[in-house]
C-alpha positions in Angstrom: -54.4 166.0 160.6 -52.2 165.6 157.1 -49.7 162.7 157.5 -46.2 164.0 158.4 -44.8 161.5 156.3 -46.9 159.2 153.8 -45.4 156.4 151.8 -47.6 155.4 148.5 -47.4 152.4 147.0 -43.9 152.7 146.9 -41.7 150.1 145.2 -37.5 149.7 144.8 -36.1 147.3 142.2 -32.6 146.6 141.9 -30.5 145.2 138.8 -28.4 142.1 140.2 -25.6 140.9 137.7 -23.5 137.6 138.3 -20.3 139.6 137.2 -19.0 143.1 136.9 -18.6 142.3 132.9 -21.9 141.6 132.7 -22.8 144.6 133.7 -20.1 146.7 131.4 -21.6 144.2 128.6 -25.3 145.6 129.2 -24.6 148.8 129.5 -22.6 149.0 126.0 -25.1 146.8 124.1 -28.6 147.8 125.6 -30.2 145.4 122.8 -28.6 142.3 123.4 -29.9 139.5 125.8 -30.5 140.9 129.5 -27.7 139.4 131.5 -29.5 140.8 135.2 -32.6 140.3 137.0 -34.5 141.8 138.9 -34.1 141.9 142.6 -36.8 143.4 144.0 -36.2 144.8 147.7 -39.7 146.8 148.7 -43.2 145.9 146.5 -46.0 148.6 147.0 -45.6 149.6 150.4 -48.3 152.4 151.7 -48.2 153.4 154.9 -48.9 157.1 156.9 -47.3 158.1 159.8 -48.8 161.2 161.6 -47.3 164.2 163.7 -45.7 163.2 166.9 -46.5 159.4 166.2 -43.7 157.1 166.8 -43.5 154.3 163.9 -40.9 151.2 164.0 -39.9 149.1 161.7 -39.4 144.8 161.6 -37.8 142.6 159.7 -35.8 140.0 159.3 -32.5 140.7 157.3 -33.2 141.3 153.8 -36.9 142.1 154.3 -36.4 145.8 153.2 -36.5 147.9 156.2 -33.2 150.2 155.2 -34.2 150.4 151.5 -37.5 152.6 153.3 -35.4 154.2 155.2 -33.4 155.5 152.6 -36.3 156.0 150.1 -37.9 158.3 153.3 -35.2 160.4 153.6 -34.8 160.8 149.8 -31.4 158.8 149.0 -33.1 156.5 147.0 -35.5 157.0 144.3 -38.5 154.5 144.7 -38.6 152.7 141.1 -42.6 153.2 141.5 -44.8 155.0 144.3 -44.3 158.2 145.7 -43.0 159.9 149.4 -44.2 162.7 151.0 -42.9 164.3 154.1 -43.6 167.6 155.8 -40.8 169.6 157.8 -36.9 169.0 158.6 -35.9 165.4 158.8 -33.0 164.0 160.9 -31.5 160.6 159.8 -29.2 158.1 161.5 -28.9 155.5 159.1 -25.6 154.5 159.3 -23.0 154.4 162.0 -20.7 157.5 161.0 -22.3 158.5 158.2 -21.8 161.7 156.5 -18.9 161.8 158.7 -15.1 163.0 157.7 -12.6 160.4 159.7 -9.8 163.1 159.3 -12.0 165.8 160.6 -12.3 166.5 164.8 -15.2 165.9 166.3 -16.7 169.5 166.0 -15.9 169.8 163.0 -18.0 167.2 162.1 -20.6 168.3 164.2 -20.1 172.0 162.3 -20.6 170.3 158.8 -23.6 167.6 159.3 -25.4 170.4 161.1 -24.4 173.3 158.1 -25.3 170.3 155.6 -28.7 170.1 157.5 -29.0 174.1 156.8 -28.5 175.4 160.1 -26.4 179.0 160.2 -22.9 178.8 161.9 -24.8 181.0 164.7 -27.5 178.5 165.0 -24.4 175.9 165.7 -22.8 177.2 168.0 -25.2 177.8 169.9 -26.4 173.9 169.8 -22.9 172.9 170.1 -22.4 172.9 173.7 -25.4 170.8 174.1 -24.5 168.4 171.7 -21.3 168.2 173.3 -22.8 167.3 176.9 -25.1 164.6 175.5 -22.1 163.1 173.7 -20.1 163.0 176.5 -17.3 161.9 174.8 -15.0 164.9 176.9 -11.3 165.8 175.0 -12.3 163.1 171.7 -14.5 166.2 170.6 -11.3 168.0 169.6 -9.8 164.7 168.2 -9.7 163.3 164.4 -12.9 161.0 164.4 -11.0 158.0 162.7 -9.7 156.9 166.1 -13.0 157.0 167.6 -14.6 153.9 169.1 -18.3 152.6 167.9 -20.0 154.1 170.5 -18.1 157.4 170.4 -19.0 157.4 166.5 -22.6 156.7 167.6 -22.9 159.1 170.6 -21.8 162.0 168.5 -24.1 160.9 165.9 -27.1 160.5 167.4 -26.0 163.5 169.6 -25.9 165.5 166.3 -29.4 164.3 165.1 -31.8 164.2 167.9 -30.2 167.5 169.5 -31.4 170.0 166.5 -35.1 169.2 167.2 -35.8 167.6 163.5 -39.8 167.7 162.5 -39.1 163.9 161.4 -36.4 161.8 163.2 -35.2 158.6 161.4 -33.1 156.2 163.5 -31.6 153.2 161.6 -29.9 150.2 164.0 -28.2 152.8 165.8 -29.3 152.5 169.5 -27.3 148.9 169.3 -24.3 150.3 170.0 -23.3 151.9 173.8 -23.3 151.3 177.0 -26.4 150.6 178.7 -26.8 154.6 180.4 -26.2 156.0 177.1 -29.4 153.9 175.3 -31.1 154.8 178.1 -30.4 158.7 177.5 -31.1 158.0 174.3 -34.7 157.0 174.8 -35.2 159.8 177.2 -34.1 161.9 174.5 -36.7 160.0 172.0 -39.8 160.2 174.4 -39.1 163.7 174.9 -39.1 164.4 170.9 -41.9 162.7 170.8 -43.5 164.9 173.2 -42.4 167.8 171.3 -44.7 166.5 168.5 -41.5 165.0 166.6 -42.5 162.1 164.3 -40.2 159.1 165.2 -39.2 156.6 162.9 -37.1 153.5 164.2 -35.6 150.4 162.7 -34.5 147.9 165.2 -33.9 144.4 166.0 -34.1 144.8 169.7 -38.1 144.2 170.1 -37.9 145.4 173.7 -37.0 148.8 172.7 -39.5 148.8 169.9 -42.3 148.5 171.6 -41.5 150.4 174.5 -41.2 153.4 172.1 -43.5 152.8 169.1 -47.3 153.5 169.2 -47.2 151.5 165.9 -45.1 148.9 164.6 -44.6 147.8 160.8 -43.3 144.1 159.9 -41.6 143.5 156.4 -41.6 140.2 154.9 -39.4 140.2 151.7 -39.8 143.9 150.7 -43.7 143.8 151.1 -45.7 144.9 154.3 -47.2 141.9 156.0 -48.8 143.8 159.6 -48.7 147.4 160.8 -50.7 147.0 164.7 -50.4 147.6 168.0 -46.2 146.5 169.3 -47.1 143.5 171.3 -49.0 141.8 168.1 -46.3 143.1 165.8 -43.4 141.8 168.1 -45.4 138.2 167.9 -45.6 137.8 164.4 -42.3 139.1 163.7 -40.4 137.1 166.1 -43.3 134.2 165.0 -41.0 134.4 161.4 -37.2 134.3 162.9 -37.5 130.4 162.7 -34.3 129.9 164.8 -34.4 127.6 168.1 -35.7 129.7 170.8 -32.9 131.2 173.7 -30.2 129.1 171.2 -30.2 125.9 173.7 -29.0 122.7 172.1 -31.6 120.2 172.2 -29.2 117.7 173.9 -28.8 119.8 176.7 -32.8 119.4 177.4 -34.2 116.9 180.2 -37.2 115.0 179.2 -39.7 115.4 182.4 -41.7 112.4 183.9 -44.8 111.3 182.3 -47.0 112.7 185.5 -50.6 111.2 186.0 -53.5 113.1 185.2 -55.9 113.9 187.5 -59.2 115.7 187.4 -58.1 119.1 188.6 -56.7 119.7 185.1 -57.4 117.0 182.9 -57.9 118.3 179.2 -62.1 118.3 180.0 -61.5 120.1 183.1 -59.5 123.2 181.4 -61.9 123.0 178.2 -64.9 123.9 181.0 -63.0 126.5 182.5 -60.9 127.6 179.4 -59.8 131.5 179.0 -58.8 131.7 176.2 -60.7 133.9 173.8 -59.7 133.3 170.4 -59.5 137.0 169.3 -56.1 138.1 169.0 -54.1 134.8 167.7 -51.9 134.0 165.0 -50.0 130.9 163.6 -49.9 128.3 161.2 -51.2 125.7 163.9 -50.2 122.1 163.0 -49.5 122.4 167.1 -52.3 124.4 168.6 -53.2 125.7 171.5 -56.4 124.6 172.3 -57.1 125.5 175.5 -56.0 127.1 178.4 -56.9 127.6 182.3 -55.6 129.4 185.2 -56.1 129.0 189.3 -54.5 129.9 192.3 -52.5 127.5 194.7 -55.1 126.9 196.4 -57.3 125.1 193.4 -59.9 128.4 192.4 -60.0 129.5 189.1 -59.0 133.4 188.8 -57.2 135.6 187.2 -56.5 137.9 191.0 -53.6 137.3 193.0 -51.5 139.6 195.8 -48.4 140.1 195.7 -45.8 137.0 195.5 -48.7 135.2 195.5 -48.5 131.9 192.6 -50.9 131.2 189.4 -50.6 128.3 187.8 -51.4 128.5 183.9 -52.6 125.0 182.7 -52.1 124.8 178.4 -53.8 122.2 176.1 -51.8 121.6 173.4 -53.0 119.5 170.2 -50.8 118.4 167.5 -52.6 118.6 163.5 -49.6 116.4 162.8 -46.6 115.0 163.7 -44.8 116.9 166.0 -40.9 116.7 167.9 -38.8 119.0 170.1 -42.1 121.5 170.6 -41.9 124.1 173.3 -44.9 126.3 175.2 -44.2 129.9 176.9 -46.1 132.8 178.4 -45.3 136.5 178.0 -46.2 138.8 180.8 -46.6 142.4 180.1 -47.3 145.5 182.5 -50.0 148.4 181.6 -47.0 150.6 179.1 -46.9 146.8 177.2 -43.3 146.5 179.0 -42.7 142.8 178.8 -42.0 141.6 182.3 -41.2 138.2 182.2 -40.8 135.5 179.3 -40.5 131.7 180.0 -41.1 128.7 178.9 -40.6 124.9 178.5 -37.3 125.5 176.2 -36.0 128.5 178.4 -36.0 126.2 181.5 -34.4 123.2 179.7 -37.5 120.9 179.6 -38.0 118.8 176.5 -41.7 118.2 175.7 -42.9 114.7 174.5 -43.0 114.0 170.7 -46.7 114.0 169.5 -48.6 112.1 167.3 -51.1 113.7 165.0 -54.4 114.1 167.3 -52.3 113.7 170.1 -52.9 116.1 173.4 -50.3 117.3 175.9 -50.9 119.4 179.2 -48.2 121.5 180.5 -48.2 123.1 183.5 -46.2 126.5 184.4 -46.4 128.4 187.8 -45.7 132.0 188.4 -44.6 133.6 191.1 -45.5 137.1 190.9 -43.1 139.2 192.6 -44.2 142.4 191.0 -45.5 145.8 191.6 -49.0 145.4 192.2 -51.5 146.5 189.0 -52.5 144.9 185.7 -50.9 143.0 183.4 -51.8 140.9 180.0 -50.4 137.9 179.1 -49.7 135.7 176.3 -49.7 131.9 175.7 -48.1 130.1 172.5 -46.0 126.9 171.5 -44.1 127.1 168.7 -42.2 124.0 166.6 -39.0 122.6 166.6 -37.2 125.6 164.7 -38.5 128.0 167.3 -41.1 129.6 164.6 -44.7 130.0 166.4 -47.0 127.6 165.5 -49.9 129.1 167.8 -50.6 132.0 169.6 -53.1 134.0 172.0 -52.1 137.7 172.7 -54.0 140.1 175.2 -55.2 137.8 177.7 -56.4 138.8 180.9 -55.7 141.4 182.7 -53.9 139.9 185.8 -55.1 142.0 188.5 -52.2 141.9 191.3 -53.2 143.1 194.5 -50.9 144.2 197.4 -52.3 142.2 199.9 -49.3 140.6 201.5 -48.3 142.9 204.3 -44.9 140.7 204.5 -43.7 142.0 201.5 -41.8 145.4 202.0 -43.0 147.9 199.7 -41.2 149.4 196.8 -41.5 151.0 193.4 -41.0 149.7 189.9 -42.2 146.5 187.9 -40.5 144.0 190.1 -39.4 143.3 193.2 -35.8 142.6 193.7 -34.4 140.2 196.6 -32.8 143.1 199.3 -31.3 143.1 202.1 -30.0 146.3 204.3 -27.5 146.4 207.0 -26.3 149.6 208.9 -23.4 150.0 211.0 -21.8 152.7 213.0 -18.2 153.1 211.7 -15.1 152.3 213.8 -14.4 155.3 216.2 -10.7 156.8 215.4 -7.6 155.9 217.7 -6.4 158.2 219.5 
């Protein structure tokens, strides 16, 4: 199957100047000394994306993401490579964009869609379901300049997912709105895609990405560092953040007792029963994890539990070097890679010893899993002070859950909520 959109070694350089002189200066005396340089913000990215796939984007501010977005859709000329896309592509770049703040709401709706070659016929007879997904009721008749951000963004996206593009392009804009309008929105994404509409999303909210993306891309200063499967890409991009992970002080952590080892877990015990499998990992490793094991509560090593039943992951760490304020987590994710649960030392407020180079730690974390039974993967990492991962093992497993516990009411979903239910005849009438 042809590409519906293929991006060859595609490059964008910009000219940055310290002052707007500078720049007047250049451009009236080409042949004096060059007062820019060169800034550039995507270096010979290739990529294909085929029909009905969807495709996100990562990256950490600056990294490029917008500048491909742009080149896609054909508002920028790349300085070097070459774009090719096949069929009707609908862009949400920018909050409002291509909108008139003194125009009404259907006018705008009238002129993006004319602008995107549709007959006034061929409007009007989209309009009124553009107008239900909007949902933004007598605002439609109203000058758009007094419209909140989520009324900009609900008629926007309204306007560009409703008129059934061959290529959607979605830019940032799913941040904004309440939490039943994002989640129309991604019904109204999954059903494009579907359709066999090729889906194209840059976000920072790495839930959402790899929920929707068969594919994800991560951007490191303009060039492409990983296109893979979402759960990998989510890693490494979130491996190059380098903030302190969940943003807690490290004054607010506790320090936990020194506990004894024993034999159950000691650090030759989990090497002899160690899981890990050394495949999918990533990390620069000064703290490793070298080893990992998994039992039940009642001491058996296995990787099959029932319902609210507990596993207790032991992790042997190993510091290369010097290490202080290190943390080790575990992501859980179900069968549709939808993360269920994320934890770990820094998330619970426990500060980790400081290690010497050579230096081993054990840490200990118990699960509870009060989830729907099935299968789920997990991962295990620790990462450094800054929060950047220093080691990590993805697609471990599977977690087979098993609804054994007859206790445990039955219900649908990924997990299960504490409920209770109470019933009551209401109070007759007086008389």
């Amino acid at each position: 199957m042809d590409p519906s959109v293929s991006v060859t070694g595609v490059s964008k350089k910009y000219l940055l100047y310290d002052s707007p002189r500078h720049r007047l200066t250049e451009s009236l005396f080409p042949f004096i000394r060059k007062k820019h340089r060169a800034f550039w913000a995507l270096k010979n990215v290739s990529f294909d994306v085929r029909k009905g796939q969807a495709l996100g984007i990562l990256g950490r501010n600056g990294s490029g993401k917008s500048t491909l977005l742009q080149v896609i859709c054909g508002i920028l000329r790349p300085t070097a490579g070459e774009v090719r896309t096949a069929g009707r592509i609908s862009a949400l770049l920018e909050l409002g964009a291509g909108f008139n703040p003194e125009y009404s709401g259907r006018a705008n709706v009238y002129m993006n869609l004319a602008l995107m070659g549709f007959s006034k016929q061929e409007i009007a007879d989209r309009f009124e379901d553009i107008a239900r997904f909007a949902d933004i009721g007598q605002f439609m008749e109203q000058p758009v300049k007094i419209y909140s951000s989520g009324m900009f963004v609900r008629l926007a996206f309204a306007c560009a997912a409703i008129v059934e593009p061959d290529i959607l392009v979605v830019d940032e804009a799913l941040a904004v709105g309440d939490v039943f309008f994002q989640q129309k929105c991604f019904d109204r994404l999954r059903e494009a895609n579907r359709r066999g509409t090729t889906c194209i999303f840059v976000s920072h909210d790495t839930g959402a990405m790899a929920n929707l993306c068969d594919d994800i891309l991560v951007l490191a200063e303009g060039e492409l560092a990983f296109r893979g499967n979402p759960q990998e890409a989510v890693s490494r991009y979130c491996s190059t953040l380098g903030s302190p992970v969940a943003g807690i002080p490290q004054h607010e952590m506790s320090r936990p007792p020194v506990e004894t080892t024993h034999a159950a877990d000691s650090a030759a015990e989990i090497l002899a029963h160690n899981i890990l499998t050394g495949g999918n990992r990533h990390g620069p490793r000064d703290l490793e994890v070298v080893a990992a094991r998994v039992m039940d509560t009642a001491g058996n090593d296995t990787l099959t539990i029932g319902t609210m039943d507990r596993l207790i992951f032991h992790v042997l760490t190993r510091a290369k070097k010097a290490i202080t304020n290190s943390s080790v987590g575990i992501h859980i994710y179900d069968r549709m890679s939808n993360l269920v649960f994320a934890s770990g030392t820094i998330a619970n407020r426990i500060g980790l010893p400081d290690l010497a180079a050579g230096e081993e730690l054990i840490v200990r974390m118990m699960v509870t899993f009060n989830v729907q039974a099935g299968e789920y993967i997990f991962n295990l990492g620790c990462s450094a002070p800054t929060g950047t991962v220093q080691d990590r093992h993805e697609m471990l497993g599977p977690i087979t859950v098993l609804p054994e516990n007859l206790e445990v009411p039955h219900f649908w979903g990924i997990a299960r909520l504490p409920m209770q239910i109470e019933i009551s005849r209401p109070a007759a009438k007086k008389p």
